[in-house]
C-alpha positions in Angstrom: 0.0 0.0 0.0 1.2 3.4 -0.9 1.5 6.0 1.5 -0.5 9.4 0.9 1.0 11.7 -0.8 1.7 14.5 2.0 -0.8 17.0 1.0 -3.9 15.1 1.4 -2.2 14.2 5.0 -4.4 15.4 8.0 -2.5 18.3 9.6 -0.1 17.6 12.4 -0.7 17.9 15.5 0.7 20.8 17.5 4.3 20.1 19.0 4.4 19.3 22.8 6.3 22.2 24.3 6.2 20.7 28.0 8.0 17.9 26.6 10.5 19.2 24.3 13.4 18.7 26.9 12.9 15.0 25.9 13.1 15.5 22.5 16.6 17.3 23.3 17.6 14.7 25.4 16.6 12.0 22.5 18.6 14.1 19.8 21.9 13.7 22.4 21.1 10.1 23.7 20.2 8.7 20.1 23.3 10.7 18.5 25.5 8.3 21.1 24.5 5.0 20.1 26.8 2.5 18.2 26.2 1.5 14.9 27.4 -1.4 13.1 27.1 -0.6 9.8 24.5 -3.1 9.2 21.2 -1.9 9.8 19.4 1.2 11.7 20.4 1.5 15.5 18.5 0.6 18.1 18.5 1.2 21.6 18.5 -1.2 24.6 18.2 0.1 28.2 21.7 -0.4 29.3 22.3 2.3 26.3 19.4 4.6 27.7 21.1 3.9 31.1 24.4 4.5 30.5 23.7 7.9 28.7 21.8 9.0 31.5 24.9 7.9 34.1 27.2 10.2 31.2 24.9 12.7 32.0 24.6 12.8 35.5 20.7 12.2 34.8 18.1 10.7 36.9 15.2 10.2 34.5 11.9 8.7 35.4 10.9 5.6 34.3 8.8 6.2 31.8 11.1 9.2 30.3 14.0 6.3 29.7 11.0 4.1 28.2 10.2 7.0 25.9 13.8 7.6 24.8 14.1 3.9 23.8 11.2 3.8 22.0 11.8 7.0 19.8 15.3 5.5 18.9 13.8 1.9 18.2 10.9 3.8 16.2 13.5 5.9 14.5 15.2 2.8 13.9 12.1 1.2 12.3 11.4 4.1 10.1 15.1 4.8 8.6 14.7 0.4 8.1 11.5 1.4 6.0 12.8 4.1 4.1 16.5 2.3 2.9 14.0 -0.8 1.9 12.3 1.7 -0.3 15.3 3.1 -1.7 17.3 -0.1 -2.0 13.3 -1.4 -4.4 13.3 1.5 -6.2 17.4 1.4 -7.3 16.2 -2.5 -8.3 13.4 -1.0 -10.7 
């Protein structure tokens, strides 16, 4: 199935401001994690742990769920896209 092409998208929802510390955090935590050249990153909690004990962080639980879960969603999505690409070059 085809995604919609992005003008006949719904409009985005407004950004979270109370919550855009986390998204700074998840730009430095997810710009730390190893790669291996193989496939997207993910993130494990001993990552999201470590980072935070770089930091000198004490996050919540559910903030250090939320970080691994935009990595591993970030993860997902960049996995989508290169399968896309890597079709298309086929074609």
């Amino acid at each position: 199935m085809k995604p919609k092409p992005i003008a006949a998208l719904d409009p985005l929802p407004l950004f979270p401001w109370a919550l855009d510390y986390l998204w700074t955090w998840f730009h430095e935590f997810s710009g730390g994690l190893k790669a291996n050249g193989m496939a997207p990153v993910m993130a494990s909690w001993g990552d999201v742990q470590h980072w935070c004990q770089a930091m000198r962080l004490d996050l919540e639980p559910w903030e250090k769920r939320l970080l691994v879960r935009l990595a591993n969603l970030r993860a997902s999505i960049q996995s989508e896209s290169d399968a896309e690409k890597a079709k298309e070059k086929k074609k």
